[in-house]
Structures are given as structure tokens and as C-alpha cells.
C-alpha positions in Angstrom: -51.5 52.3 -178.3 -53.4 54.5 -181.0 -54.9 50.7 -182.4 -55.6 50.0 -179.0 -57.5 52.8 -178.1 -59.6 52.6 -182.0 -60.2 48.9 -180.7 -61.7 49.8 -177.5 -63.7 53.3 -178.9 -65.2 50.4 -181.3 -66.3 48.3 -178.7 -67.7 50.8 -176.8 -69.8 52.1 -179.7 -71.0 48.7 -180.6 -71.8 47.9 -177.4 -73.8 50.5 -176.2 -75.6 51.2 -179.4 -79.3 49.5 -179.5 -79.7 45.4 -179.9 -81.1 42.4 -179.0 -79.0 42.2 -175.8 -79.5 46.0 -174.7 -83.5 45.6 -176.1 -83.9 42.4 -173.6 -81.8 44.0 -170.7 -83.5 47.3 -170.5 -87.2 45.0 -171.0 -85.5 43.1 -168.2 -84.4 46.2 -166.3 -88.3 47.5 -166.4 -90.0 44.4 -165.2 -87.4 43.0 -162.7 -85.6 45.5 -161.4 -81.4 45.6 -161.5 -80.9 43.1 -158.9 -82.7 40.4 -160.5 -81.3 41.4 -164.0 -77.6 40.6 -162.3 -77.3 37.4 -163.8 -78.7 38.1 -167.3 -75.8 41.3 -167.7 -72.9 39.1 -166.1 -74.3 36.7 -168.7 -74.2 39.2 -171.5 -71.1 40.7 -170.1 -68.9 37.3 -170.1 -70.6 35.5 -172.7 -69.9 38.4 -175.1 -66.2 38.2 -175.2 -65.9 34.9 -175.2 -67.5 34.3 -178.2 -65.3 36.5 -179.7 -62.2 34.7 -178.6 -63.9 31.5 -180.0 -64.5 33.3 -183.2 -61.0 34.7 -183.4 -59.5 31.2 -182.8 -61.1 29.2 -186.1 -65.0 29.5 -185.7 -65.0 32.6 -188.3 -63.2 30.6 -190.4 -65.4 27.6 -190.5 -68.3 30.3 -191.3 -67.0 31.3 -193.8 -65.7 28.4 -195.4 -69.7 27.1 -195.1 -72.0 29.8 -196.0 -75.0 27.3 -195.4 -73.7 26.4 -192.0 -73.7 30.6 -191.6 -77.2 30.6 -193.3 -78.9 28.0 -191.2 -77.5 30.0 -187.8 -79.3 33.1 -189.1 -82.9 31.5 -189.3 -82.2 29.5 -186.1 -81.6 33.1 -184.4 -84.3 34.5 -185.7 -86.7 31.9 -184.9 -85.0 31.5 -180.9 -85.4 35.4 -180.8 -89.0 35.4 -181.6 -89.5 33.1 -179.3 -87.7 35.0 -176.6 -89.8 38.1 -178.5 -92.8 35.9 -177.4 -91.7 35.5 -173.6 -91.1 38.9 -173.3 -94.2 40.3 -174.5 -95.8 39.0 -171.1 -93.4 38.8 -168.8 -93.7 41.4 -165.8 -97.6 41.4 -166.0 -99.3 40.8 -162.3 -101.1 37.9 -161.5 -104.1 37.9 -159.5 -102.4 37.8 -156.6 -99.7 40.8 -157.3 -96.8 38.6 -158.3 -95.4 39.7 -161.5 -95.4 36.9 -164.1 -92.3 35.9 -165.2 -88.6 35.5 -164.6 -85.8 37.5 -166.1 -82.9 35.6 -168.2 -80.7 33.5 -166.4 -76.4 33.7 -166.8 -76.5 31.1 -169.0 -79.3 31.6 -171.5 -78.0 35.5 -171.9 -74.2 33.8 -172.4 -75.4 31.2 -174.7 -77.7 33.6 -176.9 -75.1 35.5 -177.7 -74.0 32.8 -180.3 -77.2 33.3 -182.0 -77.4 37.0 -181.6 -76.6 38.4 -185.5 -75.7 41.9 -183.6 -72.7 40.2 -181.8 -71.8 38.1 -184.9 -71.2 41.4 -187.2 -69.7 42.9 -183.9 -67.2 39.7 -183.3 -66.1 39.6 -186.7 -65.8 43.5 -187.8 -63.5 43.8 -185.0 -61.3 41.0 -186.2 -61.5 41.8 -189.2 -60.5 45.6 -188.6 -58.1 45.6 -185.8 -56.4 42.1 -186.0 -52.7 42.3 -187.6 -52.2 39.7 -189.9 -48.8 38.9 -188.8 -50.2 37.9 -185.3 -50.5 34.9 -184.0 -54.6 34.3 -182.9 -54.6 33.8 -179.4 -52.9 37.0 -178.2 -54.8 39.4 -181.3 -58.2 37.5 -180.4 -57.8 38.0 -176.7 -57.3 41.8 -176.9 -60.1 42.0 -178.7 -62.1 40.1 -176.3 -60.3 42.3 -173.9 -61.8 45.3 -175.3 -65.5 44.1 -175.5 -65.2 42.8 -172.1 -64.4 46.3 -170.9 -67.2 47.7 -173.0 -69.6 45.1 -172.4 -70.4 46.0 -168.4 -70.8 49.5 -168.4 -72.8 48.8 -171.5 -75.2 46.7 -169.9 -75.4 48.6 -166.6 -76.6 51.6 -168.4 -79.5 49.8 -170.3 -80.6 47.7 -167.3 -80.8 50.9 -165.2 -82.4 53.1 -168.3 -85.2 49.7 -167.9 -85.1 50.7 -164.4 -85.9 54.3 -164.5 -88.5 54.0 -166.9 -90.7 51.1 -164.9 -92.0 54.0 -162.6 -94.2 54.4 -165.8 -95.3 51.1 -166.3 -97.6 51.4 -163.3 -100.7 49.2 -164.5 -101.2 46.1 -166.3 -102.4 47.9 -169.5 -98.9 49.8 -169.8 -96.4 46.8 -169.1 -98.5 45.1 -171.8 -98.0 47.6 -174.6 -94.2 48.3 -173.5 -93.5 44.6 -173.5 -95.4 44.2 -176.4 -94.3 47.1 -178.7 -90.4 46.2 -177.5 -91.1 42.8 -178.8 -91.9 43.8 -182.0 -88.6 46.0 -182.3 -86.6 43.7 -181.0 -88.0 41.2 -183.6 -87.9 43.9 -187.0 -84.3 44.4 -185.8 -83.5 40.8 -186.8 -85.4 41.3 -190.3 -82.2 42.8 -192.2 -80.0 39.8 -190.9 -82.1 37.8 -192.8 -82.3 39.7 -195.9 
């Protein structure tokens, strides 16, 4: 019980502390609203914790029996999160006829990212790493900890879709989306910069 409940304090820390996935659900959050940010959390929320069971079943292991194969993921991440840097910065601007431009993540792009998200990597294998006995077998010590970032992982994004929410009251004008967008773009992108280094 007392591993259990270090596991799941872990998760919850990870997972509610700032990242790419947080960073694109509260950008999300501002410029779509909560209902239309649905899919992008269930995304984040399921995708998450699978991973992690992938990871805890062999995928590490191939990692880190490859470091190129590792390498090469990191600049492929960084250059798909610029990109997604790039889509952000103008999404939820209004067109000339009052639609907002742009469409928030969809359940499988925010599920799929997450296997080139460096946050989740260090979060998937720290956890293993730290709360895995070796004397037990994979599939029940990777699914616990799966177990644990699922349970961390709604609430999680909940929070920073709704903190997105609250804070689009302010971004009343054109001029205002563009430099929140914008400025969030370029923190989500400097956050990848150590992963590279």
C-alpha cells in the first residue's frame, strides 16, 4: 500500500506539473472551449497510460539497447512539436466572418503524440524504473503503473483545459489570441530544448 500510494502521489505530480500536453490543452482550453477539447483530454488521458504499459512490456528495453533509435525519436519530437508549435500559434483567431480559425486536437493525434512527447517518455520510464519490483513479472507491475497515470491523467487534464477556459474571457480581440497563442508557442517549443541537449 505505502508503494502504492508513492506510485500514484508520483503520477499525480508529473501529471499535473507544466508540459507539452498541459501547454496544448490549456491553448486548447482558451480557443475552443471544454466541449470541443473533449476529445483531445480523452486522447491525452488514454493514450498516456498506454504508452506506459507498452513501455513497461519491452519498448524501454529496445531504447535502451539502441540509443540512436532513442536519439532519432528526440529530433523527430521536436520537429512534430514545432510543427504543432506552428498550428497553434494561429489557431482560434477569427476569420472575417467571426468563425474562429482552427480546430482543436483530435483523440487520436493527442493519443499518438504522446509517443513523441519527451515529457511522457521521462515520466513512463522514471516510474518504471522507481516503483517496478524486480521480482515481478511485467504485465501486472506495468499495468499498475499505467493504473496510476490513468487515475492522474483525467483530473490532470480537466484542470488545465478549464484553467484555458477561464482565462479566454481575456483573450477578447484578435490582437490578444495572437500574442497568447504565440508567446505559448514559443514555451511550449524552449520546453523541448533540454531534451535535446
Amino acid at each position: 500500500m505505502q508503494q502504492w500510494l508513492a506510485l500514484l502521489g508520483f503520477a499525480f505530480v508529473t501529471a499535473f506539473t507544466p508540459g507539452p500536453n498541459n501547454a496544448m490543452l490549456m491553448i486548447s482550453g482558451a480557443n475552443f472551449g471544454f466541449a470541443r477539447s473533449v476529445p483531445h483530454m480523452l486522447g491525452v488521458s488514454i493514450g498516456f497510460p498506454v504508452m506506459v504499459l507498452a513501455v513497461g512490456l519491452g519498448l524501454g528495453g529496445v531504447l535502451e539497447a539502441y540509443p540512436l533509435v532513442h536519439r532519432i525519436l528526440a529530433y523527430v519530437a521536436f520537429a512534430y512539436l514545432v510543427y504543432l508549435a506552428w498550428k497553434l500559434a494561429f489557431a482560434g483567431r477569427v476569420d472575417g466572418e467571426g468563425i474562429r480559425v482552427g480546430k482543436p486536437m483530435s483523440f487520436v493525434a493527442a493519443a499518438l503524440f504522446q509517443w513523441v512527447n519527451p515529457k511522457a517518455w521521462i515520466m513512463a520510464v522514471s516510474a518504471l524504473a522507481l516503483y517496478v519490483p524486480p521480482n515481478e513479472a511485467a504485465l501486472t507491475s506495468s499495468s499498475r503503473v499505467a493504473l496510476a497515470f490513468a487515475l492522474a491523467a483525467f483530473p490532470s487534464t480537466v484542470v488545465w483545459c478549464l484553467f484555458g477556459k477561464a482565462i479566454s474571457h481575456y483573450l477578447d480581440s484578435d490582437r490578444r489570441i495572437a500574442i497568447f497563442n504565440g508567446t505559448m508557442a514559443v514555451l511550449l517549443v524552449v520546453s523541448m530544448v533540454p531534451t535535446l541537449l
